[in-house]
Every structure is written in structure tokens, then in C-alpha cells.
Phi, psi and omega in degrees: 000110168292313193258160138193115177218156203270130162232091182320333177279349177247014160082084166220120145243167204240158225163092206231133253198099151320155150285129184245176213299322189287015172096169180302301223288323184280322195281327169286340173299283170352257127038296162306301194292287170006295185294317184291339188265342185266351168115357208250144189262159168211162218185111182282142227248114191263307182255089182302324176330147171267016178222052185292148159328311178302312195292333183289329192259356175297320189296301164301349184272327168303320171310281197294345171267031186259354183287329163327303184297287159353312168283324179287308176293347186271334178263320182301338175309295199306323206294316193289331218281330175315288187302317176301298182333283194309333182291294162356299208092034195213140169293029160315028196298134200277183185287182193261314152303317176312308198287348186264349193259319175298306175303310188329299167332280176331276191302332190238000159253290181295355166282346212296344227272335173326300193301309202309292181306303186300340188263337162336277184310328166261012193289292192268038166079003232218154160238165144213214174284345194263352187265312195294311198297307164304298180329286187309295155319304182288035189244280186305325181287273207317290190317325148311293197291332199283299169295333161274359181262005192245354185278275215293334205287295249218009169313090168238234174304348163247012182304302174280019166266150191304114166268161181310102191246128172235050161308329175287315185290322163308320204279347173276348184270335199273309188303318166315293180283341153321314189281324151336285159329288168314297153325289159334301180269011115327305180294279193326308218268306182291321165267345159292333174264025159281286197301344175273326182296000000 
């Protein structure tokens, strides 16, 4: 490797490489698998242009990524609205199951990118934000699923009383950083295409 250089604001690295004798071709597996063993997707760099085909469809990917957070705020609303309820004085607490059917999506789908980044970053020995942000969710969602199988499992003389459930919190903490996430990469997206103008 002669080079290697990083540009955090557009998520990039630039990676310029002698040939060695056993061809290029080896030297870019290499090369991948590295990036890829360190938790990083890598990819050989075809069009250097700044208004590439590549450059076209990122944009669209930028565009198209806010219906999650959107979806993650329409299921996380019903779960959070109990605590607004409570300030009130009113009870709104949803059955237990509802909350667990509304959280699930929220944590294990529009959550997946969490589980993804994070077991990367601990594959490779490394933490980050996205290992935490899992880590933190799944604590509250299992201990939610762990208390409502053991409340109906144990539905007797106490069977209507609520056990503690914090399905709102996993599912607002995953949606908070979705929209985190989104912003963030809007500022990014918006301020490389100043610099680029």
C-alpha cells in the first residue's frame, strides 16, 4: 500500500496500492478482505467523475431513506403517548401484548442496521455507537418480553396487575437515532454537494 487516505465526511476511503508480481487482481481481494475483516464494505473505484452514475444513485438512496424513521415514529407514538397520559393523569396504558407487537418491527427490523454495524465493530475489537445503541435496546425489549411471559405464565391472584414493560423505550431510543443518523447524513450529503458545486 503507498497510500491510504480517509474522508470522514463523505464515509470514504481512498486506498492506492503498488502491483505486485502475483497481479492486481489479488492485491484488490486482499485489499477487500482487509477492509471487510476490519467491519468496512470496500469496493474498487471505477469512475473518479464527480457526477458518475454511482454518484446518481447515492443520491437516490438519500433521498428514499427517511420513510423508516417515519415508520419507527408511527409505531413508537402509541408506546410513548402512556407517559404524556401519565403527566395528565390518565391512564393509557396499551395491553402488553400490543406493545410488544408494535415494538418488535421497530427493534428488529428498521433496528436491523444496529445489530449489523455493531456485531462488525465487535468482530473486529472495536466499539461504537451502533454496538451500544443495540446492546442498550435489546436490555430493555428482552426484559419486556422476559416480564410479560413471566405476568401471563404466573396470571393468578394477580393477574390484572401491569408488569413493567419498557417497549417505549427501546422502540424511541432506536427511532431517536434513526432520525440522528438521517440528519447527520443530510448535513453530509448537502454539505459535500456545496463543495462539490
Amino acid at each position: 500500500v503507498l497510500s491510504a487516505e480517509v474522508n470522514l465526511a463523505t464515509e470514504t476511503a481512498e486506498i492506492h496500492a503498488a502491483s505486485p508480481a502475483d497481479g492486481s487482481a489479488a492485491l484488490l481481494a486482499r485489499l477487500i478482505a482487509a477492509a471487510d475483516k476490519a467491519g468496512y464494505p470496500a469496493s474498487e473505484w471505477h469512475d473518479p467523475t464527480p457526477h458518475s452514475t454511482a454518484q446518481s444513485s447515492a443520491d437516490a438512496s438519500h433521498k428514499a431513506a427517511w420513510w423508516p424513521i417515519v415508520l419507527a415514529a408511527a409505531l413508537s407514538v402509541p408506546l410513548a403517548l402512556p407517559m404524556l397520559g401519565a403527566l395528565l393523569g390518565q391512564s393509557w396504558m396499551l395491553d402488553g401484548q400490543l406493545q410488544w407487537a408494535l415494538a418488535t418491527p421497530v427493534q428488529f427490523w428498521l433496528g436491523a442496521r444496529f445489530y449489523q454495524s455493531g456485531w462488525k465493530a465487535a468482530r473486529a475489537g472495536a466499539g461504537n455507537m451502533d454496538l451500544l445503541v443495540a446492546l442498550g435496546t435489546s436490555a430493555a425489549y428482552g426484559l419486556s418480553v422476559y416480564s410479560l411471559l413471566r405476568h401471563s405464565g404466573s396470571a393468578g391472584d394477580n393477574g390484572h396487575a401491569t408488569p413493567h414493560l419498557y417497549f417505549e423505550a427501546s422502540a424511541v431510543v432506536i427511532t431517536l437515532v434513526l432520525l440522528g443518523k438521517w440528519l447527520e447524513a443530510r448535513a453530509k450529503h448537502q454539505t459535500t454537494q456545496a463543495i462539490r458545486a
